[in-house]
C-alpha positions in Angstrom: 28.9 -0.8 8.8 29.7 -4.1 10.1 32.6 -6.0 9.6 33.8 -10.0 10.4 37.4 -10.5 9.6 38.7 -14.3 9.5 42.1 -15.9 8.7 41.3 -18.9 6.5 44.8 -20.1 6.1 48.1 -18.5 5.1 48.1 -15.4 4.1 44.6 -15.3 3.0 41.6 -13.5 5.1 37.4 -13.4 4.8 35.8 -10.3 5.5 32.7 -10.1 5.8 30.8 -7.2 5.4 27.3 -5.7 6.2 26.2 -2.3 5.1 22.8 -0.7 6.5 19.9 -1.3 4.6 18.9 2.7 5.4 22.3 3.3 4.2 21.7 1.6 0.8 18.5 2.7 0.0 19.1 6.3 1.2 22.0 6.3 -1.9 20.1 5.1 -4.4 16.7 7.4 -3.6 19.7 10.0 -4.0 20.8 9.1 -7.4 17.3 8.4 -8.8 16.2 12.2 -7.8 19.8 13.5 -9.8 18.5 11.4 -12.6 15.0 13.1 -12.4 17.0 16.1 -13.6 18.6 14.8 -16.8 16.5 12.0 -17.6 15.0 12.2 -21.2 11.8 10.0 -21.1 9.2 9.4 -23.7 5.9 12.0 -22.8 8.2 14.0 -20.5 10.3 17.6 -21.4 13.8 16.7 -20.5 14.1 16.8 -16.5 10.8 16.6 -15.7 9.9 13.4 -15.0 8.3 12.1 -12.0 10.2 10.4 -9.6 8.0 7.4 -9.9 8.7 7.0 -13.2 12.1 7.5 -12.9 12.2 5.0 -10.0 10.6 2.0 -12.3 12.8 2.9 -15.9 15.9 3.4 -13.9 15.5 1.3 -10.8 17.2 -1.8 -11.3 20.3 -0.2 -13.0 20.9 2.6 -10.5 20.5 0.0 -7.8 23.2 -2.6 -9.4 25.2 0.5 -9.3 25.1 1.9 -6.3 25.2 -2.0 -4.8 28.4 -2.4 -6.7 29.8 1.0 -5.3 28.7 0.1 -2.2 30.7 -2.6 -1.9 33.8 -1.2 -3.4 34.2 1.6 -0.8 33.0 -0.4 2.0 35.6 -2.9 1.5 38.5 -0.2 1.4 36.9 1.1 4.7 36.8 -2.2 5.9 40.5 -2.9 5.3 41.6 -0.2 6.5 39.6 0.0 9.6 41.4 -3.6 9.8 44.8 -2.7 9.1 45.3 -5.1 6.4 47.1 -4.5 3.0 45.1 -6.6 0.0 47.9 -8.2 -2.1 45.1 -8.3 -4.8 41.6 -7.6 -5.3 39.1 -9.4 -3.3 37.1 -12.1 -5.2 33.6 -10.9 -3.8 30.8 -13.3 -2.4 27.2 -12.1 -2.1 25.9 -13.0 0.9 22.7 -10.9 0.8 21.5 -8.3 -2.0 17.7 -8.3 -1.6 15.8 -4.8 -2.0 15.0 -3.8 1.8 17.5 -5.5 3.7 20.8 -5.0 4.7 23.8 -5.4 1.9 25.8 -8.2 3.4 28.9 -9.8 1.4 32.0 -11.3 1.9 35.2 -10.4 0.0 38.0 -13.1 0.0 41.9 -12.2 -0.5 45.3 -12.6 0.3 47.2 -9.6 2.5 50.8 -8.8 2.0 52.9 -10.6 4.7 55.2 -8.6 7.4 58.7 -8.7 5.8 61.7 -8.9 8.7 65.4 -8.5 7.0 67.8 -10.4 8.7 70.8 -9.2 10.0 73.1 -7.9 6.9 76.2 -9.4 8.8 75.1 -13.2 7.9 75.5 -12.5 4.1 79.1 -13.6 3.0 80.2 -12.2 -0.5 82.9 -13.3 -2.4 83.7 -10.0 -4.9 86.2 -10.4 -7.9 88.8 -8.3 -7.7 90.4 -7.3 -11.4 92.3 -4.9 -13.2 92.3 -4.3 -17.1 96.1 -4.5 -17.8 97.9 -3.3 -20.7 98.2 -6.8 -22.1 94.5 -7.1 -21.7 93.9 -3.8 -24.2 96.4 -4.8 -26.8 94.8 -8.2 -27.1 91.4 -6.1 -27.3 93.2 -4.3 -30.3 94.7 -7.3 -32.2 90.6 -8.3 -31.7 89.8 -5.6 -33.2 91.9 -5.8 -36.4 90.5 -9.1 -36.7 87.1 -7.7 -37.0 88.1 -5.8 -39.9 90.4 -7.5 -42.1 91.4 -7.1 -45.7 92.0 -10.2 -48.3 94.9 -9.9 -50.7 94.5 -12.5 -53.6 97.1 -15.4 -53.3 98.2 -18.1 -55.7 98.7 -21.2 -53.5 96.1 -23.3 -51.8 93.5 -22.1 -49.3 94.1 -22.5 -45.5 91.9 -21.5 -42.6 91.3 -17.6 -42.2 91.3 -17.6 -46.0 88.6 -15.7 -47.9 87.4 -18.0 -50.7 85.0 -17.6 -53.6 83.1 -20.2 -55.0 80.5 -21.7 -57.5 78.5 -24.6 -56.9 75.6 -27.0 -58.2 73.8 -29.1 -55.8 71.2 -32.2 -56.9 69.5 -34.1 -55.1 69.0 -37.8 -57.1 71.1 -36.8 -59.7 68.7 -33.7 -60.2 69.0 -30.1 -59.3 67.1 -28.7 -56.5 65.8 -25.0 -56.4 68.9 -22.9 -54.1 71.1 -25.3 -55.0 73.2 -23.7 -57.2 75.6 -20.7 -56.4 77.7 -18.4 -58.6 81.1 -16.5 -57.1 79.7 -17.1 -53.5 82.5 -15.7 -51.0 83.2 -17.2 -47.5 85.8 -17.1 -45.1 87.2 -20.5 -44.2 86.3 -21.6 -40.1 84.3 -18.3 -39.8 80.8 -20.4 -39.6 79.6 -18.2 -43.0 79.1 -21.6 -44.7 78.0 -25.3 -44.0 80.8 -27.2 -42.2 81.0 -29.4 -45.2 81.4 -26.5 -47.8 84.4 -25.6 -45.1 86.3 -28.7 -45.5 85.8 -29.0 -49.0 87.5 -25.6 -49.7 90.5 -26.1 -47.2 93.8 -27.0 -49.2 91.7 -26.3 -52.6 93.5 -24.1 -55.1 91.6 -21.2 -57.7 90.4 -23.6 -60.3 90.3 -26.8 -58.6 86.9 -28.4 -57.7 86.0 -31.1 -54.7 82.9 -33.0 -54.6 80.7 -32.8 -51.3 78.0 -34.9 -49.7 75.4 -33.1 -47.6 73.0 -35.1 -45.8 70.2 -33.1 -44.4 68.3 -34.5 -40.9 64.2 -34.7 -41.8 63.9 -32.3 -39.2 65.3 -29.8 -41.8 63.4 -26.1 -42.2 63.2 -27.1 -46.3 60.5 -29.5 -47.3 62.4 -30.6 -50.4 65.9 -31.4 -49.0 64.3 -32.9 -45.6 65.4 -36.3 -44.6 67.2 -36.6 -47.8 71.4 -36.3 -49.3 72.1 -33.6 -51.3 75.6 -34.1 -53.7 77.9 -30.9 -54.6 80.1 -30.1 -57.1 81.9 -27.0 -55.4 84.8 -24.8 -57.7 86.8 -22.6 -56.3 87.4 -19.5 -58.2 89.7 -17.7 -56.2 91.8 -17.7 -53.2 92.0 -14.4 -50.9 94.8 -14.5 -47.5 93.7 -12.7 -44.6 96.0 -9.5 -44.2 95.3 -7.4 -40.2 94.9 -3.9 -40.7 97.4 -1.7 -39.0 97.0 -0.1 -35.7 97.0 3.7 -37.9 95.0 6.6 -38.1 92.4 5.7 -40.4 92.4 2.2 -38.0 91.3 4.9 -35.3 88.6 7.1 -37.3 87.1 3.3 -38.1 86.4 3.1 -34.5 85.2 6.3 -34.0 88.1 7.8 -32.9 88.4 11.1 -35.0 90.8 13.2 -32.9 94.3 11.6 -30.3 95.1 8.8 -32.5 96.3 5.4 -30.7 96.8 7.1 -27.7 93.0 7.8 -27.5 91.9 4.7 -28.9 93.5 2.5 -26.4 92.1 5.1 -23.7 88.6 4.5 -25.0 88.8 0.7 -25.4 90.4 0.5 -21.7 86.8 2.7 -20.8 84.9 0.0 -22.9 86.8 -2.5 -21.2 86.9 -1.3 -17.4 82.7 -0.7 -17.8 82.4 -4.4 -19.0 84.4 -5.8 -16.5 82.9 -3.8 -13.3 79.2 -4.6 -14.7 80.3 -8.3 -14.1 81.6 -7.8 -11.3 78.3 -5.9 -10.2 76.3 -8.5 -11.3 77.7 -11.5 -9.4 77.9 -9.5 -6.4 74.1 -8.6 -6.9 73.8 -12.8 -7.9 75.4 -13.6 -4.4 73.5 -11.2 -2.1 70.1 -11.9 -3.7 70.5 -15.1 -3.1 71.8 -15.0 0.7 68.2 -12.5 0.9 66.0 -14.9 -0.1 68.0 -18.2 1.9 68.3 -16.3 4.9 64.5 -14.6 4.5 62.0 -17.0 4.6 58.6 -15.6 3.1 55.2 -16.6 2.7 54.1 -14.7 -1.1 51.0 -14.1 -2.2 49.6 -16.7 -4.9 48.0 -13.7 -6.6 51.2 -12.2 -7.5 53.6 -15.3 -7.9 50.7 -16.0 -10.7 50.9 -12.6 -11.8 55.1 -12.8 -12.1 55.0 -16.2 -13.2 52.7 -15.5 -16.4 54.8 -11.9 -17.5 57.8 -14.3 -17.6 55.6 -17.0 -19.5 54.7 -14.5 -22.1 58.5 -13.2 -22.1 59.8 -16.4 -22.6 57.1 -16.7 -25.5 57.9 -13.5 -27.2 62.0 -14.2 -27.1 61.1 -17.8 -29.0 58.9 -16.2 -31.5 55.1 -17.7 -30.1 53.1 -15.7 -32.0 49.8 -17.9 -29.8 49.4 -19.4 -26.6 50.0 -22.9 -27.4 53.5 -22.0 -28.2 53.9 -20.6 -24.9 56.2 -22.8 -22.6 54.8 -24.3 -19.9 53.4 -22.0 -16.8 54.7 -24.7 -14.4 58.3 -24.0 -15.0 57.8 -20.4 -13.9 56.4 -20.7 -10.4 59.6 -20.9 -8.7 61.8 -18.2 -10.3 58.2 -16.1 -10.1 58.1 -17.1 -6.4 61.5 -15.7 -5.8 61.1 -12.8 -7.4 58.1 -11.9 -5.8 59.8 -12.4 -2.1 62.9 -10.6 -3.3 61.0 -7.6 -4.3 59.1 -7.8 -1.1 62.5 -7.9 0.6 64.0 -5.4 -1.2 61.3 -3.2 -0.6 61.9 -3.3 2.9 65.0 -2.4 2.5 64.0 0.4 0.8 62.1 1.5 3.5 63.6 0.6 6.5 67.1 2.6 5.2 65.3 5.6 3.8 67.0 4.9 0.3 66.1 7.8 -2.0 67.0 7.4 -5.3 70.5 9.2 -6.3 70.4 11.5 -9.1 74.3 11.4 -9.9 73.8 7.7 -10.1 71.4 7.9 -12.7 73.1 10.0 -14.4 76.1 7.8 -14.6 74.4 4.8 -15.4 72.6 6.5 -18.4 76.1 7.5 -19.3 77.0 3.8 -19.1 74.2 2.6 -21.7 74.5 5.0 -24.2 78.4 5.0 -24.3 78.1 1.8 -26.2 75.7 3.1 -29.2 77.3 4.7 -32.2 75.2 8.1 -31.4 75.2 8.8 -27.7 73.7 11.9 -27.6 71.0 11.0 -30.1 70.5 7.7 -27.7 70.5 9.8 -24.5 67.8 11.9 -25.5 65.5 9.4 -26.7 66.1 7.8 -22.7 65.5 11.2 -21.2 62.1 11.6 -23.1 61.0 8.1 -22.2 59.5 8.5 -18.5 58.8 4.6 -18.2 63.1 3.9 -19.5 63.9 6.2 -17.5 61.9 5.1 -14.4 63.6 1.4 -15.0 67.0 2.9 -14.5 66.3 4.6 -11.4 64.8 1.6 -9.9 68.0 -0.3 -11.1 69.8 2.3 -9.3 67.9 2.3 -6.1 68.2 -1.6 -6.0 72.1 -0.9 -6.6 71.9 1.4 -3.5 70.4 -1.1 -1.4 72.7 -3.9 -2.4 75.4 -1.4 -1.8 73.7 -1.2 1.9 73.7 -4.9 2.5 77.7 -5.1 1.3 79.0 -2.7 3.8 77.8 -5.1 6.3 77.9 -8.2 4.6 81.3 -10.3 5.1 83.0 -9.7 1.4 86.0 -11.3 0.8 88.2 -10.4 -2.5 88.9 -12.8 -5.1 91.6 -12.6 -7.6 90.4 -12.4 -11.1 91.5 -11.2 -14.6 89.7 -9.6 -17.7 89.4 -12.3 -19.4 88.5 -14.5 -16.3 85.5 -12.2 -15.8 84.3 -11.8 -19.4 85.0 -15.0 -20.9 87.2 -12.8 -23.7 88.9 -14.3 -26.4 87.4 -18.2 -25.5 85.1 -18.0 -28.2 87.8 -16.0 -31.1 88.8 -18.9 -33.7 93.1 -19.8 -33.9 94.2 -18.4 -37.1 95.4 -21.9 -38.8 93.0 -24.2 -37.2 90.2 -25.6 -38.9 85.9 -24.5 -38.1 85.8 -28.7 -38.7 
């Protein structure tokens, strides 16, 4: 065998490759006498028919294949022989096929580039450094009550928080619409449950009093009748219902899930809840910081095979989060390339990592982290064995636990500097939570 390598730019290389015509022939003479001994031909008992016969029913096929073969396990001989790593498969050129002479072709492809990891010392980190405090675990509690409220009917007018219940009658032209009308329809004032409108409209309205509201609807809207167009209301309130917290008591507890230790072990659970949030931020900026020094301070020439192959799974990922159910709802391909390109050279990077520190992945890592996940699911055991017999979930948590080891590597040696930080800092907690007396409007 005969081989011609060539660097045609980049990272992509030509090899060209010539394979004895003896060498050809000699396999396919081979598989055309096998097939003597199981052919089934017209005229002949099974297995005995004459080579020559064989040879011109089964010649062209058995030669296409053995070509084909041919060129497969030459080229892995080839590369190999060449020391070169194929990113892809080759796209093959036939150079010469004809019956007698030599099998000569070229196969085209990019080879994976040699990956250098600069010196961890250049990375600078800047870790948050928090604590969940006891202030932090009673305002998770009071968030918790406010999750599970009870309404105790009141006789004055309704105020934010409120529960109120409703009828109303919409037209549209003076005439009523189909879903426009709605009987002893509940809603809590500011909590988003209604239109913003509907919100006002009940705020300062007593049981038995009734408001008039204007609705006008952009002609982007989802219904064809109310696109474009102004919708009036006649809205009655029926009742008034005040917002009353639970107390922090036993039965508080078992709603929870906290059968056995009462508020003792409550708090020590949503501290757990708490700490695990607050540590996976904390992971996951560090990870943000580090990946990005890897890929500033490492240079790499990818492969276009696989930046195409990552930028398209994140195409169709993007597609199936926004409901494309075909691919001209898919968002453009374009907008991928970079984020695809850096995630190619990361995991190229990483990789190396891997390798170059021996990483192995750690079983009582894995462990913990599948403790982690299924902590937060209201059946843990139930969700912990449905993980263990998943080999491919299971295989995505030991490679996020490997990567953790490696990034773990890179921040013994990196220069990390502290930065003081709170819960709520960290997790954004409580920014979002609406101000009992203050208005959704």
């Amino acid at each position: 065998m005969q081989v011609s390598l060539t660097a045609t730019g980049g990272l992509e290389r030509r090899l060209e490759v010539a394979v004895p015509a003896q060498a050809v022939s000699s396999e396919i003479e081979t598989r055309l006498k096998q097939l003597c001994r199981t052919a089934r031909l017209k005229g002949f008992r099974p297995g005995k028919a004459p080579l020559p016969v064989v040879r011109k029913q089964f010649g062209d096929q058995v030669r296409a294949e053995v070509v084909s073969e041919l060129m497969r396990k030459s080229f892995a001989e080839a590369v190999t022989q060449e020391h070169l790593t194929p990113a892809a498969g080759p796209r093959i050129e036939p150079i010469a096929l004809d019956p007698g002479s030599d099998l000569k072709y070229a196969a085209v492809f990019e080879v994976m580039p040699e990956v250098k990891v600069a010196p961890f010392e250049a990375i600078q980190v800047q870790r948050p450094a928090a604590q969940v405090t006891d202030g932090d675990v009673d305002a998770m509690i009071e968030s918790m009550r406010r999750q599970r409220p009870e309404f105790d009917l009141v006789e004055r007018a309704a105020q934010a928080t409120d529960r109120v219940t409703v009828d109303y009658d919409g037209t549209v032209a003076g005439e009523p619409f189909e879903g426009g009308e709605g009987r002893e329809v509940p809603f809590v004032i500011g909590a988003g449950q209604v239109l913003p409108e509907f919100d006002a409209a009940a705020l300062g309205a007593s049981a038995g009093e009734s408001r008039e509201v204007t609705i006008s609807y952009p002609d982007a809207h989802g219904s064809k009748l109310l696109a474009g167009k102004t919708a009036q209301f006649k809205l009655t309130v029926k009742q008034v219902e005040e917002q009353v917290l639970p107390p922090v008591d036993e039965a508080f507890c078992r709603a929870y899930g906290v059968e056995e230790g009462g508020i003792d072990a409550l708090r020590t659970e949503v501290r757990a809840s708490m700490e695990r949030e607050m540590n996976s931020v904390i992971r996951g900026r560090v990870r943000s910081q580090v990946m990005e020094a890897l890929y500033r301070n490492n240079p790499l020439e990818v492969p276009r095979a696989l930046v195409e192959d990552a930028a398209q799974q994140m195409q169709m990922d993007a597609g199936r989060r926004a409901g494309a159910r075909e691919a001209s709802q898919l968002p453009p391909r374009e907008q991928f390339q970079e984020p695809a390109r850096q995630r190619v050279a990361l995991g190229m990077i990483m990789g190396e990592i891997v390798r170059t520190h021996s990483l192995t992945v750690d079983r009582g890592r894995v462990q913990s982290r599948l403790e982690d996940l299924v902590a937060s699911f209201p059946n843990p055991e139930e969700t912990r064995r449905q993980y263990l017999s998943n080999p491919e979930a299971m295989r995505q948590i030991e490679s996020a636990v490997l990567e953790d080891q490696a990034i773990d590597a890179i921040v013994e040696k990196a220069a990390v500097s502290d930065q003081p930080s709170s819960f709520r800092e960290l997790t954004g907690f409580g920014q979002n939570e609406a101000v009992p007396g203050s208005s959704a409007t």
